[in-house]
C-alpha positions, 0 to 999 in steps of 0.5 A, a space after each residue: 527630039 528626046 535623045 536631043 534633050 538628053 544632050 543638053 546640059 540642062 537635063 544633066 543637072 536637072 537629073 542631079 537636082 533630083 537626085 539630091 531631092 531624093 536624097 534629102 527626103 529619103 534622109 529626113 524621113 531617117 532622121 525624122 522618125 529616130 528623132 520621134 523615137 529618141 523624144 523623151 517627153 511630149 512638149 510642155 504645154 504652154 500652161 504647164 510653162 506659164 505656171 513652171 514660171 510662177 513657180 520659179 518666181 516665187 522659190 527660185 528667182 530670188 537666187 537663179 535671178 527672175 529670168 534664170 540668168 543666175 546671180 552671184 549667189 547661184 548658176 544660171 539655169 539656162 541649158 541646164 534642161 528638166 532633168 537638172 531640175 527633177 534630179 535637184 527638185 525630187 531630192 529636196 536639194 532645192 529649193 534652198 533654205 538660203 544661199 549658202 545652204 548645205 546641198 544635201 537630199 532633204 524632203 521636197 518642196 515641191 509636188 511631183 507635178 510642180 516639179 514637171 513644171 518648173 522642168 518645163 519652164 527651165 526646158 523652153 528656156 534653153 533646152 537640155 537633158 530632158 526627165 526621161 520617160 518611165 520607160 527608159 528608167 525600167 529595169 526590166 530585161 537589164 543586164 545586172 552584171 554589166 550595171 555592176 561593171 560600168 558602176 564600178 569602173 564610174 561610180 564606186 571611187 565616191 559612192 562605193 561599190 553598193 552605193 552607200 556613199 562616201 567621203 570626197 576631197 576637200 570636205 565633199 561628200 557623196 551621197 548613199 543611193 539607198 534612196 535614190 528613185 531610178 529617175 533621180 539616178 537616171 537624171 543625175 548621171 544625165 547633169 553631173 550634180 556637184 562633183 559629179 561627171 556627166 555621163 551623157 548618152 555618149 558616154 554611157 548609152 540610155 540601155 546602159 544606164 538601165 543597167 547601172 540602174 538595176 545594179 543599184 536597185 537590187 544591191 538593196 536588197 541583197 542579203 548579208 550573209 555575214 550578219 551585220 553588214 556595217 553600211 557595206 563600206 567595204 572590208 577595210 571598215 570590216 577589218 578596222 571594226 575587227 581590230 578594235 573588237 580585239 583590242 578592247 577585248 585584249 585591254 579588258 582582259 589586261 585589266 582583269 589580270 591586274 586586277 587579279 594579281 594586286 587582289 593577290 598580292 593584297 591578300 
């Protein structure tokens, strides 16, 4: 009877049934547990939402519109996830003084705890890099050399090789990442603020962007061993501050002499 069971065609598709049940339990386990790991955050309450809310009513709305749709005067925040918000949150970049205001690092607004809120009301909406963890900023056990290559094969064309900043196209400006909190570098690499590209996880992986974090952070304090180091813009400003070095001296020198020989002929 049983090697009459095997026969029929049910049993055959029966065995591939459960050969796929197989399959897909044992790929969501997988994919299961990466997605735990890979979780940057527990999930907002849904008081931390309500109050992110609020505050967005009362410094954002007036601007991103009362459901974050955006207005003519500003984006629409929908997908734009928490980290576009701690990045222009922390920074004090918003919320702005008016519409057309000047985007530029200004002290916050609002509390670190605000912050994280109005990042969980701007998440549940529709999603989005989210604030990474402590964890995935840390710097420890990061390879600065190799944070030194990727920042100067994708950062040091506008913030310069030690991230002083420097001048953009079209009256843009980079901004210096002396003050810069790895968090806030973290982020903005996640949302491409302004000018700046997007370097998500396919780009520049979460390790790599340790790296390029612990570049920054220890450029700080790197000493100058040639005395004053003129913002460490590069040698082209050293060789400029140089050339008018000597040129005053040689004009001061000019003068002296002509002062010199009328006192002379004079006498």
């Amino acid at each position: 009877m049983s090697f009459t069971w095997r026969r029929r065609p049910v049993a055959g598709y029966a065995v591939v049934l459960l050969a796929l049940i197989l399959v897909g339990a044992i790929y969501a386990t997988i994919t299961g547990s990466g997605e735990s790991a890979a979780s940057t955050n527990p999930t907002a309450s849904a008081s931390d939402i309500a109050k992110g809310q609020q505050i967005f009513d009362l410094t954002c709305a007036t601007c991103h519109g009362l459901q974050a749709q955006g207005t003519a005067a500003a984006p629409s925040l929908i997908g734009v996830g928490s980290a576009a918000v701690y990045f222009q949150t922390s920074t004090g970049r918003m919320p702005a003084k008016a519409p057309d205001a000047e985007n530029d690092r200004k002290p916050t607004q609002l509390n670190p705890l605000q912050i994280r809120q109005v990042g969980a009301y701007i998440q549940s909406l529709g999603g989005g890099p989210e604030i990474p963890t402590p964890a995935m900023v840390s710097t420890n056990g990061a390879d600065i050399a190799l944070g030194q290559a990727l920042f100067t094969a994708d950062c040091a064309q506008c913030h310069n090789f030690d991230g002083a900043g420097g001048a953009l196209t079209y009256g843009k400006y980079a901004p210096s990442l002396t003050a810069s909190t790895p968090t806030q570098i973290y982020t903005a690499m996640l949302t491409g603020p302004e000018a700046m590209p997007v370097f998500n996880d396919t780009t520049i992986p979460p390790n790599e962007k340790r790296d390029v974090i612990a570049y920054v952070t220890s450029s700080r304090a790197t000493p100058n061993p040639g005395g004053f180091s003129l913002g460490r813009v590069g040698p082209v400003t050293e060789g400029l501050v140089a050339f008018l070095g000597v040129l005053f001296f040689m004009v001061l020198t000019a003068l002296w002499i002509t002062a010199k020989h009328r006192k002379t002929a004079d006498e």
